[in-house]
C-alpha positions as a Python dict, from the first residue, in 0.01 Angstrom:
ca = {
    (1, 'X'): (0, 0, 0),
    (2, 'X'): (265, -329, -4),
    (3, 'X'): (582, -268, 231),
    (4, 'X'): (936, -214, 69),
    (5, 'X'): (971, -607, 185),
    (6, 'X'): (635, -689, -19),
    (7, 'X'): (790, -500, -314),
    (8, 'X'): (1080, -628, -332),
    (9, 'X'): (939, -995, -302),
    (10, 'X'): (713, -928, -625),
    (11, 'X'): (1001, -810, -816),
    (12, 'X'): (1194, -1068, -745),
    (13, 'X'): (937, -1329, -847),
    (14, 'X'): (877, -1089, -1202),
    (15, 'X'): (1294, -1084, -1216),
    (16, 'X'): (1335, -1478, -1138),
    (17, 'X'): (1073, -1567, -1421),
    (18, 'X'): (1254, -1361, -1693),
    (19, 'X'): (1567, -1506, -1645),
    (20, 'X'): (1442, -1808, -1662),
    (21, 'X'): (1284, -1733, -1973),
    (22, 'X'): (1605, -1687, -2135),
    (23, 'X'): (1756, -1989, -2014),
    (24, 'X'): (1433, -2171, -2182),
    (25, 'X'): (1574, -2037, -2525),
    (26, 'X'): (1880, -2230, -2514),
    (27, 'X'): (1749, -2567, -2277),
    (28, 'X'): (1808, -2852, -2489),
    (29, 'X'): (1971, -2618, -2784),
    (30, 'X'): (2319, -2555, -2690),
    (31, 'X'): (2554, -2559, -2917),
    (32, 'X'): (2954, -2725, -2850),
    (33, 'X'): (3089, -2324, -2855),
    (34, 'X'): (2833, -2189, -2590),
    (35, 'X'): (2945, -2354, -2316),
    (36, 'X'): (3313, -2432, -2148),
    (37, 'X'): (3445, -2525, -1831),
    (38, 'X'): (3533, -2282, -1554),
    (39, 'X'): (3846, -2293, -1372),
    (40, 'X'): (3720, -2442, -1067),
    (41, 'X'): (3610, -2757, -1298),
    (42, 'X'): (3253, -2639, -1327),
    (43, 'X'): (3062, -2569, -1674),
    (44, 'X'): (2895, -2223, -1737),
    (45, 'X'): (2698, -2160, -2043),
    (46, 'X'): (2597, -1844, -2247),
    (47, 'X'): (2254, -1896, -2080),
    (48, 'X'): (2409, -1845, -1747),
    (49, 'X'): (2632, -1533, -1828),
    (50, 'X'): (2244, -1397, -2028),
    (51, 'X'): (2042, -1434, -1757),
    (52, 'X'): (2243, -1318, -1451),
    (53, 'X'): (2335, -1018, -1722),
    (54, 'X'): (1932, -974, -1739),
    (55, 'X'): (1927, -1004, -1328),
    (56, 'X'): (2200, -778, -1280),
    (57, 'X'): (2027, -497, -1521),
    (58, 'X'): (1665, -585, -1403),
    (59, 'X'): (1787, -499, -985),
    (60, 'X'): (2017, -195, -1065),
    (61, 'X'): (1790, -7, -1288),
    (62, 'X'): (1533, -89, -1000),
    (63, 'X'): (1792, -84, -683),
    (64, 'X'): (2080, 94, -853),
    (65, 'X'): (2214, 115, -470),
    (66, 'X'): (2196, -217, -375),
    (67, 'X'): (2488, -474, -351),
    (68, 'X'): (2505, -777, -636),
    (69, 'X'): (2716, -1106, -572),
    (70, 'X'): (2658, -1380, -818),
    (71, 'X'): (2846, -1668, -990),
    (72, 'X'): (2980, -1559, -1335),
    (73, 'X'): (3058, -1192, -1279),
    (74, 'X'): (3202, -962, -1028),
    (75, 'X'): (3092, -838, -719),
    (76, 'X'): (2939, -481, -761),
    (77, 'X'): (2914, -301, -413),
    (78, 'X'): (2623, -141, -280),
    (79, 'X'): (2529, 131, 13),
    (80, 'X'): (2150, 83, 126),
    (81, 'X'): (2221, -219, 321),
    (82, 'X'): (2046, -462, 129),
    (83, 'X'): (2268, -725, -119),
    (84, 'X'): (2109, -931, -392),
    (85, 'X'): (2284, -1260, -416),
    (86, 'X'): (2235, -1448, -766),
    (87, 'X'): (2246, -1844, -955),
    (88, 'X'): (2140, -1781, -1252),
    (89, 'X'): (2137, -2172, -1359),
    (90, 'X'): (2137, -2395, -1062),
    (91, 'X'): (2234, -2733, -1158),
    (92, 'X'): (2429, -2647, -1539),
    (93, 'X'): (2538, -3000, -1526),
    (94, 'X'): (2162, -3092, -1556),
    (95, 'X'): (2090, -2803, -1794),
    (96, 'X'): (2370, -2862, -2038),
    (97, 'X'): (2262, -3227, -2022),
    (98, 'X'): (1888, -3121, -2158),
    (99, 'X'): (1772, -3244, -1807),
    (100, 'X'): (1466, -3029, -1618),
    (101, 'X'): (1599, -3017, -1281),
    (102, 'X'): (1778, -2666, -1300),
    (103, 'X'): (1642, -2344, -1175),
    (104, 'X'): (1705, -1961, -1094),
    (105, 'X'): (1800, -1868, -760),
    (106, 'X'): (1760, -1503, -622),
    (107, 'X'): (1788, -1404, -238),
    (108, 'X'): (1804, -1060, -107),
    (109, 'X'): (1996, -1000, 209),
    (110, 'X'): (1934, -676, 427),
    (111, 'X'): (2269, -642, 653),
    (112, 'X'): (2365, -985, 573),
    (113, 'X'): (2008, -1119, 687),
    (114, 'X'): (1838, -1329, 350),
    (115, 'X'): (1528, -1195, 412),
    (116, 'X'): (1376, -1305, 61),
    (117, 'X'): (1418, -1628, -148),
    (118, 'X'): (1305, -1690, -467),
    (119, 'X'): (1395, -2049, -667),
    (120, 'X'): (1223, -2108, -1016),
    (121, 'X'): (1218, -2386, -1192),
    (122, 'X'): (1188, -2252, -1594),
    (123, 'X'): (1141, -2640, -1773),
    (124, 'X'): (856, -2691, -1519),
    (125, 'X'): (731, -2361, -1452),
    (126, 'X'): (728, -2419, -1091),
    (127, 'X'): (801, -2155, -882),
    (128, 'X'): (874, -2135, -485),
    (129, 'X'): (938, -1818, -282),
    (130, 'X'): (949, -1667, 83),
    (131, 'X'): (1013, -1359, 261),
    (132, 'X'): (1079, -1303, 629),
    (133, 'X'): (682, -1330, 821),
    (134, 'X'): (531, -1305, 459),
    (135, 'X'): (493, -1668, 457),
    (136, 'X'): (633, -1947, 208),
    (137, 'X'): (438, -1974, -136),
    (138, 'X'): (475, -2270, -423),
    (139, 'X'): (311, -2190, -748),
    (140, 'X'): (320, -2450, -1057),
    (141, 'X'): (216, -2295, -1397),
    (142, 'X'): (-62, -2028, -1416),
    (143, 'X'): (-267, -2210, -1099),
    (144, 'X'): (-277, -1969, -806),
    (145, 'X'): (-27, -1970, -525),
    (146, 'X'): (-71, -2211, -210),
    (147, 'X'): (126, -2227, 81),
    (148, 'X'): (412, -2400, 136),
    (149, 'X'): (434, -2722, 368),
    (150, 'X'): (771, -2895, 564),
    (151, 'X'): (694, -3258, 572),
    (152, 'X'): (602, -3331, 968),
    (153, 'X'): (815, -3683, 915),
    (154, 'X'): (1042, -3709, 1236),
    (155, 'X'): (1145, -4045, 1255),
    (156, 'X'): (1492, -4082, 982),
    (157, 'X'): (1310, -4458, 909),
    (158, 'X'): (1054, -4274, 767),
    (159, 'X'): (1228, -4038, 576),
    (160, 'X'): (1357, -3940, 258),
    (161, 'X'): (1649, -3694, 209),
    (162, 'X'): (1779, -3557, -147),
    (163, 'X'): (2154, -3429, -209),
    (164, 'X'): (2238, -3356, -562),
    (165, 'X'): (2533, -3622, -597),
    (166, 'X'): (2742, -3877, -424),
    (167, 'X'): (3058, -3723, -569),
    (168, 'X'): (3040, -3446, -334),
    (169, 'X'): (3070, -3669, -39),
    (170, 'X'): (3417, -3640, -163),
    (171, 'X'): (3638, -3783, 163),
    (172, 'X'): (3595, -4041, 371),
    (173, 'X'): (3430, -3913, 678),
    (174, 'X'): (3214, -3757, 419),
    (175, 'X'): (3157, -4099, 245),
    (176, 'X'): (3123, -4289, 531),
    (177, 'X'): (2832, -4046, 701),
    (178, 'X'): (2641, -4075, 369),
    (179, 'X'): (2649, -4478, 420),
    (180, 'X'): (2491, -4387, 745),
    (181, 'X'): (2253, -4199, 637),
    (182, 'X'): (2173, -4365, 344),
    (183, 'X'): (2111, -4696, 618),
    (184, 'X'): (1903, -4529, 839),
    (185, 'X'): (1672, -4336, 639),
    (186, 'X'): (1375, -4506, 444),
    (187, 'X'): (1524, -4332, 115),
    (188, 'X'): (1773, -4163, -53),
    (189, 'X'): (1741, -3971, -368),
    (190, 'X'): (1961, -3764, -610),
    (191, 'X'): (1682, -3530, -761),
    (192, 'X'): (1899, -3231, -824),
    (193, 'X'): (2048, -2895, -663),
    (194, 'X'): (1778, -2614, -603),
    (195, 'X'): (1486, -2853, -734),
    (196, 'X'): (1547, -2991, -395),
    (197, 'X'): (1428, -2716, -168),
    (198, 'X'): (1121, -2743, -402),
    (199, 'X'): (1042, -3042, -291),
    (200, 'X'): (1153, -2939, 89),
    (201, 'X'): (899, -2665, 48),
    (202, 'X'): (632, -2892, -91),
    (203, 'X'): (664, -3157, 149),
    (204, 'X'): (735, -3385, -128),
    (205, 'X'): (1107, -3478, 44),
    (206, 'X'): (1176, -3449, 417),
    (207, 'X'): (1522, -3366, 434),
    (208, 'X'): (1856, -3213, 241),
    (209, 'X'): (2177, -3265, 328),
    (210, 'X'): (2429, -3078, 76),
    (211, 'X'): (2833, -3128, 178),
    (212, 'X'): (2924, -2873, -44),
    (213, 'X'): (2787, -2507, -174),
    (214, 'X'): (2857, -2161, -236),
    (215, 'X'): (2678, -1892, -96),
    (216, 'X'): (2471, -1852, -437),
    (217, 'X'): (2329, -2230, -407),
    (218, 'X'): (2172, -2167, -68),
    (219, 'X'): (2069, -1785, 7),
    (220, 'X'): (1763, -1820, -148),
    (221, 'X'): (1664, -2119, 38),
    (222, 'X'): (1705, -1985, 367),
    (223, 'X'): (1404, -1724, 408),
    (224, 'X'): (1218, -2001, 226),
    (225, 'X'): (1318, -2319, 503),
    (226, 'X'): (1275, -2009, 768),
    (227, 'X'): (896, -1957, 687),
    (228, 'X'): (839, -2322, 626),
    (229, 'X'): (924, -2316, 1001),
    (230, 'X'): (1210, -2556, 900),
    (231, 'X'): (1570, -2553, 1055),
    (232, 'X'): (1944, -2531, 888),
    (233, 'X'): (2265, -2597, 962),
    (234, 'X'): (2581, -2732, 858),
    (235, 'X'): (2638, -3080, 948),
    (236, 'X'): (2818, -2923, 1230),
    (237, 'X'): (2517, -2740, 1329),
    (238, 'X'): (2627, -2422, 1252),
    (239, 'X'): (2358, -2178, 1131),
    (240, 'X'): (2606, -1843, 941),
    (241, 'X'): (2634, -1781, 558),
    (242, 'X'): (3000, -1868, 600),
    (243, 'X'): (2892, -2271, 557),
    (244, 'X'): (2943, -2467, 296),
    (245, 'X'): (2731, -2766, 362),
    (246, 'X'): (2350, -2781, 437),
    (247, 'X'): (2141, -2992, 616),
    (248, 'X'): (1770, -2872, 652),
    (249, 'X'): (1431, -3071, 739),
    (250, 'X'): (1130, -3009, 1021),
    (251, 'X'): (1279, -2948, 1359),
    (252, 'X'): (1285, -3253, 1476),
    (253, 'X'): (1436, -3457, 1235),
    (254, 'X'): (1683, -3221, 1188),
    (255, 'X'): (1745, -3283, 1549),
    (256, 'X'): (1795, -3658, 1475),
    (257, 'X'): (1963, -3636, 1184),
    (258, 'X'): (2242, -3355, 1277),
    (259, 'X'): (2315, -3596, 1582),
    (260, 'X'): (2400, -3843, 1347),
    (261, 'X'): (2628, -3635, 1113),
    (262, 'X'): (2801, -3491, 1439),
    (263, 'X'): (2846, -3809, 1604),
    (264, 'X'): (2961, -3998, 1272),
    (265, 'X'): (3221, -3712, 1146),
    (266, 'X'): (3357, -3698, 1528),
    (267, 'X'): (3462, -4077, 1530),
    (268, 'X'): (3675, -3985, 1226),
    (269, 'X'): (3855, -3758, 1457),
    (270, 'X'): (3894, -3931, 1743),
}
């Protein structure tokens, strides 16, 4: 018989796939009137309100006392313990734009600890997910699941990191480290918001350094870097869901490369 952990992981999987299904329906469809811009500057489509909707109903008719946050709707408070945090389109800029790199993002926390990540990818059908000592698993299409795989690069001259846009290096310490970065590292590459801890999980990228997120961008990553036997932090090497940055990668490049971001966003406070 599967654990409550084992459970949970397979719906999530099931859940993450249908909302991406709906999202599918509208990819490279939208109409002008089914999608505006948020108050914080941000778009949101009537695929994104659909399929965190379909989330939403799929987890309380399933958990009915579990806790939901997501991004278009309200909180709705829980007592088991255990809080589903939800993105139902991660990277809307790249969605509305008919451009694959956007996926569905589902993490379960049990007293604040994400102990389950799921990210699918609906244009590819590429799907990663994790749960705490259940392993990390990458599955593309109908082919069977395989294990996930940090890149073992440690040296940053070797390495390629991914953050979804230069535009969020949005001040000049911020600016200035991703020069650095950017000059020490073999590569740099734009390939966009959750796709990246795709390719984290598939070796495919070494590093990802984010300088600016929400909760929902990230929960689901964490179990996932966590069983890759990855490590995360802010670029101040703070490890709590109260950041709002990322930077993840094998141990010891993280090592190197967190030295970096400390040492270069000190000397703009000296």
């Amino acid at each position: 018989m599967k654990s409550e952990l084992e459970q949970r992981l397979d719906f999530s999987v099931e859940a993450a796939k249908r909302a991406g299904e709906v999202t599918l329906k509208y990819f490279g469809k939208l109409d002008p009137e089914q999608r505006r811009i948020k108050s914080d500057g941000s778009p949101v489509t009537v695929a994104d309100r659909e399929s965190e909707t379909l989330l939403r109903e799929l987890i309380s008719q399933r958990y009915p006392d579990d806790a939901i946050l997501g991004e278009e709707f309200e909180d709705k408070p829980g007592t088991s313990g255990y809080k589903w945090v939800i993105d139902p389109i991660d990277g809307t800029i790249s969605f509305v734009q008919g451009v694959p790199l956007y996926g569905t993002m589902l993490a379960c926390l049990h007293d604040d600890d994400p102990i389950l990540g799921v990210i699918h990818m609906p244009a590819f059908d590429e799907t990663v997910w994790a749960a705490t000592d259940l392993g990390c698993w990458h599955r593309q299409g109908s082919n069977p699941p395989v294990r996930g795989a940090v890149s073992s690069v440690t040296e940053p001259a070797e390495a390629i990191f991914t953050t979804t846009s230069l535009s969020y290096f949005d001040t000049p310490p911020l600016r200035d480290l991703y020069e650095q970065l950017d000059g020490i590292c073999r590569y740099s590459r734009g390939w966009s918001d959750c796709y990246a801890w795709v390719l984290l999980a598939t070796g495919r990228v070494d590093a990802v350094i984010e300088p600016s997120l929400s909760l929902w961008d990230f929960a689901a990553a964490l179990p996932i870097i966590r069983e890759l036997g990855g490590i995360w932090t802010d670029l101040a090497g703070n490890s709590t869901l109260e950041v709002t940055q990322i930077l993840a990668a094998n141990p010891t490049l993280h090592a190197t490369l967190l030295a970096y971001c400390e040492e270069s966003l000190e000397s703009h406070r000296v």
